[in-house]
C-alpha positions as CSV (number, residue, x, y, z in Angstrom):
1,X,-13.8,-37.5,-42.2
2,X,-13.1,-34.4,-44.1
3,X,-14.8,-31.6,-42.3
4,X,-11.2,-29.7,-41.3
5,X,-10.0,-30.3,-45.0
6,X,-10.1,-27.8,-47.9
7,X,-11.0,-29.5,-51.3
8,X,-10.7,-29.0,-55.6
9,X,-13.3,-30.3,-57.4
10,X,-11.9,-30.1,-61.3
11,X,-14.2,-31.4,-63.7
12,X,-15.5,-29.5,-67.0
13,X,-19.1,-31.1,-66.2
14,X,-21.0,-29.2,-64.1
15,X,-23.1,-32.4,-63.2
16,X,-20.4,-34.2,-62.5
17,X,-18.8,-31.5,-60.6
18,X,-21.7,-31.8,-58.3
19,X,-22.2,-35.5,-57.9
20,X,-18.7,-35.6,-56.4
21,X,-18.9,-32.3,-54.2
22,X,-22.4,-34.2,-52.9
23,X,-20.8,-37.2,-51.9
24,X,-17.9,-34.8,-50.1
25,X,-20.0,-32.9,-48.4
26,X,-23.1,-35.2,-47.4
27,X,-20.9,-38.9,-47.1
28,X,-17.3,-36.9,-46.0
29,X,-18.5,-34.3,-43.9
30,X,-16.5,-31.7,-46.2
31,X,-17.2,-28.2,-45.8
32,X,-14.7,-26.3,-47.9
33,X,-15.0,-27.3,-51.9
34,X,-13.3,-25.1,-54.9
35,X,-14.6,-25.7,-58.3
36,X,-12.9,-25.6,-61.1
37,X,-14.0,-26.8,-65.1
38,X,-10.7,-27.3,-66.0
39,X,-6.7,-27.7,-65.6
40,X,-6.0,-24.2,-66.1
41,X,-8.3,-23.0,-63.9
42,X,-7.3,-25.7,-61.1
43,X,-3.7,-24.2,-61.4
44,X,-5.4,-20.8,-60.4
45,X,-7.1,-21.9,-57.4
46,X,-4.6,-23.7,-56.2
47,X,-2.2,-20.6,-56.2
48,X,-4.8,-18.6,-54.8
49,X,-5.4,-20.9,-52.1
50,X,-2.6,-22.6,-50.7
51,X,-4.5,-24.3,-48.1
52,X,-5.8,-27.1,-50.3
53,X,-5.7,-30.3,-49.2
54,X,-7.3,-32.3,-51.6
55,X,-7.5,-32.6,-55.7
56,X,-10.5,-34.7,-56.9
57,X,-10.0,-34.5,-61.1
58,X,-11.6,-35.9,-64.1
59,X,-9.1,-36.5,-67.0
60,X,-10.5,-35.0,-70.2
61,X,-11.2,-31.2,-70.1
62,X,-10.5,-28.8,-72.5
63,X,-7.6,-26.1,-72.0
64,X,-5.7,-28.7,-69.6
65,X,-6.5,-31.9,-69.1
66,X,-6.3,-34.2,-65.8
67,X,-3.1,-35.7,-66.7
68,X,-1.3,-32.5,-67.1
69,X,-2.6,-31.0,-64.4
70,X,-1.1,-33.8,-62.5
71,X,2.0,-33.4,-64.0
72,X,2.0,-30.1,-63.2
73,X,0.8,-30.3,-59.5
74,X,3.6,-33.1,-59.0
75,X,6.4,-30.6,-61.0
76,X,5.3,-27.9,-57.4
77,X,7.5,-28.3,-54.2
78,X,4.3,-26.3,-53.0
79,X,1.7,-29.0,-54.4
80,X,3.4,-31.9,-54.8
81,X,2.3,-33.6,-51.5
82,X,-1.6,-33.5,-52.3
83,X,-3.3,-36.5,-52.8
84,X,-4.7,-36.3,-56.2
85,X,-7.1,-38.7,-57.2
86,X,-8.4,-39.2,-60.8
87,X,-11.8,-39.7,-61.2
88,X,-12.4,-40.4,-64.8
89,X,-14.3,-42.6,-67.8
90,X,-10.6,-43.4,-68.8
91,X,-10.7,-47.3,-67.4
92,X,-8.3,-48.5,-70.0
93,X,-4.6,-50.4,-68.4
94,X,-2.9,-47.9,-70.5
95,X,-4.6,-44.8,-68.9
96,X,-4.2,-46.3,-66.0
97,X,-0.6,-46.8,-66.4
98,X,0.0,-43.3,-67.4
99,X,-1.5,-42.3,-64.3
100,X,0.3,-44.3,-62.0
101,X,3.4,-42.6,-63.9
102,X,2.6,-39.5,-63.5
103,X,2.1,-40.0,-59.6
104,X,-1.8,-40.2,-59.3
105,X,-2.7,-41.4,-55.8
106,X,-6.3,-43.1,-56.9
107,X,-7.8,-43.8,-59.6
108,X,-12.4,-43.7,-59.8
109,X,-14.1,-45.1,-63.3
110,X,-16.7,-43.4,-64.2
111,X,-20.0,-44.1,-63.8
112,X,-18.7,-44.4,-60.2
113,X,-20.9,-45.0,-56.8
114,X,-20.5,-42.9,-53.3
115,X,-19.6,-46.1,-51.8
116,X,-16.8,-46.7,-54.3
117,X,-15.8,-42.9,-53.8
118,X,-15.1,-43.6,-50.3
119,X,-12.9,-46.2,-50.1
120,X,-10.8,-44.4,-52.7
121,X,-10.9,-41.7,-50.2
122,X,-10.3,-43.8,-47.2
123,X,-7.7,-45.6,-48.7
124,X,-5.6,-42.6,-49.8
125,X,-6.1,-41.0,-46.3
126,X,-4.8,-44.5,-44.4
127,X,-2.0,-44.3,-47.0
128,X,-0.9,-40.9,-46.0
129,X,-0.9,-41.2,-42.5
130,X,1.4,-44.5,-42.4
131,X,3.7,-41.9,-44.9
132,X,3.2,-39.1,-43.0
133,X,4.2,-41.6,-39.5
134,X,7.4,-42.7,-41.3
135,X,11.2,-41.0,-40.4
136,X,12.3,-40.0,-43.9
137,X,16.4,-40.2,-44.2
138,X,18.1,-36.9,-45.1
139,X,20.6,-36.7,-47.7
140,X,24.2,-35.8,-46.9
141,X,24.5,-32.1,-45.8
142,X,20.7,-31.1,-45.6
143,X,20.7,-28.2,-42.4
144,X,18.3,-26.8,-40.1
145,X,19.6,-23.5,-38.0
146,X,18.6,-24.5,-34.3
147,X,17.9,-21.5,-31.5
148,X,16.6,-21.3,-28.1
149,X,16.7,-18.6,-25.4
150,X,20.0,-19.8,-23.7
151,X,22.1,-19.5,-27.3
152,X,23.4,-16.3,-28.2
153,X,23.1,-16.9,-31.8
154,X,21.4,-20.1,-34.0
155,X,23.7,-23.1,-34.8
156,X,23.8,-25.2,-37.7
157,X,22.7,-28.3,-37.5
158,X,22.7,-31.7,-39.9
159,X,19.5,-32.9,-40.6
160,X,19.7,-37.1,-40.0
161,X,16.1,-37.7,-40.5
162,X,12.3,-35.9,-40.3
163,X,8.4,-37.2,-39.7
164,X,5.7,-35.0,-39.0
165,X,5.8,-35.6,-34.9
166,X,9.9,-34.7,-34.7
167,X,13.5,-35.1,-36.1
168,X,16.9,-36.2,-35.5
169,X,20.1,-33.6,-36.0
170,X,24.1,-33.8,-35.4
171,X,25.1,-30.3,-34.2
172,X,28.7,-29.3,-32.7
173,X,28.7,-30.1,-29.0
174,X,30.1,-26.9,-27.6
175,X,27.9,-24.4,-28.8
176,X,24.8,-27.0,-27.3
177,X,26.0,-26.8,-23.7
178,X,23.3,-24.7,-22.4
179,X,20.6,-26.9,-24.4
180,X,18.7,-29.3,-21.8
181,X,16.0,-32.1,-22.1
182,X,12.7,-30.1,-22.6
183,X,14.1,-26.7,-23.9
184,X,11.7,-25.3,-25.8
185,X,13.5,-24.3,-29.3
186,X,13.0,-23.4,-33.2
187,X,14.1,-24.8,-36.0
188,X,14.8,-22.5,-38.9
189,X,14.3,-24.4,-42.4
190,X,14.5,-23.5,-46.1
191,X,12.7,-26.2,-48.6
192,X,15.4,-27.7,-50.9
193,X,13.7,-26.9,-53.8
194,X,11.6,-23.9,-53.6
195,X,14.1,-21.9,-51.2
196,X,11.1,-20.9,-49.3
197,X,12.0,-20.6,-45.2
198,X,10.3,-20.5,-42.2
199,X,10.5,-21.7,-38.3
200,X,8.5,-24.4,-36.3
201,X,8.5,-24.6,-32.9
202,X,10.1,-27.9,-31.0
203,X,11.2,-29.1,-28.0
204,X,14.3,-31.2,-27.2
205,X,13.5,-34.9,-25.9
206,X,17.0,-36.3,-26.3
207,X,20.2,-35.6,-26.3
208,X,23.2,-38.3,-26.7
209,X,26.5,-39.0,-28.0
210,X,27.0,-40.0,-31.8
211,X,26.2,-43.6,-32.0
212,X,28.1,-44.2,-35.2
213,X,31.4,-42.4,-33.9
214,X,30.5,-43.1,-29.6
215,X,34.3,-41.6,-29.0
216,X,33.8,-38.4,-30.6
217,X,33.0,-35.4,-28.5
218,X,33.0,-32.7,-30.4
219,X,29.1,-33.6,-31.7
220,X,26.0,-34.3,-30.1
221,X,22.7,-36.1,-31.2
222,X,19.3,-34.0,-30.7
223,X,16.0,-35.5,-30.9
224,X,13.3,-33.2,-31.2
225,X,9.3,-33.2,-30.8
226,X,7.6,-30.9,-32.8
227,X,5.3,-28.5,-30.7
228,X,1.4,-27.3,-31.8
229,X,1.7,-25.2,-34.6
230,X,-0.5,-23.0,-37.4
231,X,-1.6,-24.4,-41.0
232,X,1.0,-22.3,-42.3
233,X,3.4,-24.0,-40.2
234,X,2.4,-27.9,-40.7
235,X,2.0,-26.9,-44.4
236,X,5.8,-25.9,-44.4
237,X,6.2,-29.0,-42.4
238,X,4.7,-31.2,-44.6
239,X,6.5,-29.6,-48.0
240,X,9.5,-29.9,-46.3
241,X,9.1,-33.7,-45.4
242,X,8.1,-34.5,-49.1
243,X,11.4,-32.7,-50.2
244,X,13.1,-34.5,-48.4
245,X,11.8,-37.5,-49.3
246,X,12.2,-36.8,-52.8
247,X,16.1,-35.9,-52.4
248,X,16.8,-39.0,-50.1
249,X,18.8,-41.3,-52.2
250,X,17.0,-44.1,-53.7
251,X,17.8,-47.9,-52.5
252,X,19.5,-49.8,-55.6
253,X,17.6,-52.5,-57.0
254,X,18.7,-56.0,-56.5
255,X,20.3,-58.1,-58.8
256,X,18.3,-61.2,-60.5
């Protein structure tokens, strides 16, 4: 379940510390589990390795606690996309509250069972592939830079809307007259927060007039399929999908 995913244990117990990395690797298959006895020093590993997947954290530690930790994990374009889940003697509604808040994706009371562990585990993981499926909408003027071997320079493109399998852009039709259904292509993205940029490889499955504005040919619609990439790649992916996410403008409540 967990055998290609890289994992942080923070707990300042080194029993308890083992009684979750036991259930990870003998019920979840895990292989790769950092340690860490408190906030602090989860802040550390996580820098140091940026291939985490996973934050399994108890609450009360000293130097950092849980809760700022979180906080602090949620604060990172880099980490804000982990699933985090609290695992803590903390069962009170408020604590749980504060959590929630704070953007905790499960919460395990202590004393807690492998069987309980589990379905925490397998809930958060159903969770975030039903996110992960969904097409998040950009905001107004978010743009990727678009090249394949047939342009003599990469275009600017608007961003309409992302998931982890492709996206959706509005680029000026006259500089896309040598693109073709199944071009092979990169996209060239910067994260909105962090400024950090890199390139993922695509290829172009669509391409059609504006359906808002069907008279207007001077822009072109370009759906594109994301092709195999590194970790370092879906990681940028994945950042840059949360970003966007977290820009996208917010639906207004309705009124009673």
């Amino acid at each position: 379940m967990l055998e290609n995913d890289v994992v942080l244990v923070v707990d300042d117990s080194a029993t308890a510390r083992t009684a979750i990395t036991n259930v990870l690797r003998d019920r979840l298959y895990c292989q790769t589990i950092i340690e860490a006895a408190n906030g602090q020093e989860a802040l550390k590993r996580l820098q140091a390795n940026p291939d985490i997947d996973w934050i399994f954290c108890d609450w009360e530690m000293p130097v950092m606690a849980g809760d700022e930790l979180l906080s602090k994990v949620r604060e990172n374009p880099a980490t804000a996309h982990l699933p985090f889940i609290m695992i803590t003697a903390k069962g009170d509604r408020d604590s749980l509250v504060t959590a929630v808040q704070l953007g905790v994706t499960s919460f395990v009371v202590k004393p807690f069972t492998p069987k309980k562990l589990i379905e925490k585990v397998l809930l958060a993981r159903g969770r975030m592939e039903r996110r992960n499926a969904e097409r998040i909408k950009a905001t107004r003027g978010q743009q990727l830079m678009l090249k394949w071997a047939q342009a003599e320079q990469p275009i600017a493109a608007d961003l309409l809307d992302v998931s982890l399998s492709g996206l959706l852009l509005l680029a000026p039709f006259e500089p896309t007259k040598t693109l073709g259904v199944f071009s092979l292509a990169h996209l060239g993205i910067t994260l909105p927060n962090s400024g950090a940029t890199g390139e993922l490889p695509c290829q172009i499955i669509r391409l059609e007039a504006d359906p808002l504005h069907p008279a207007r040919d001077d822009q072109i619609r370009i759906a594109v399929r994301f092709q195999p990439m590194s970790a370092e790649q879906r990681k940028l992916l994945m950042d840059y999908i949360e970003a966007t996410r977290r820009l996208a403008p917010q639906p207004e409540p309705e009124s009673a």
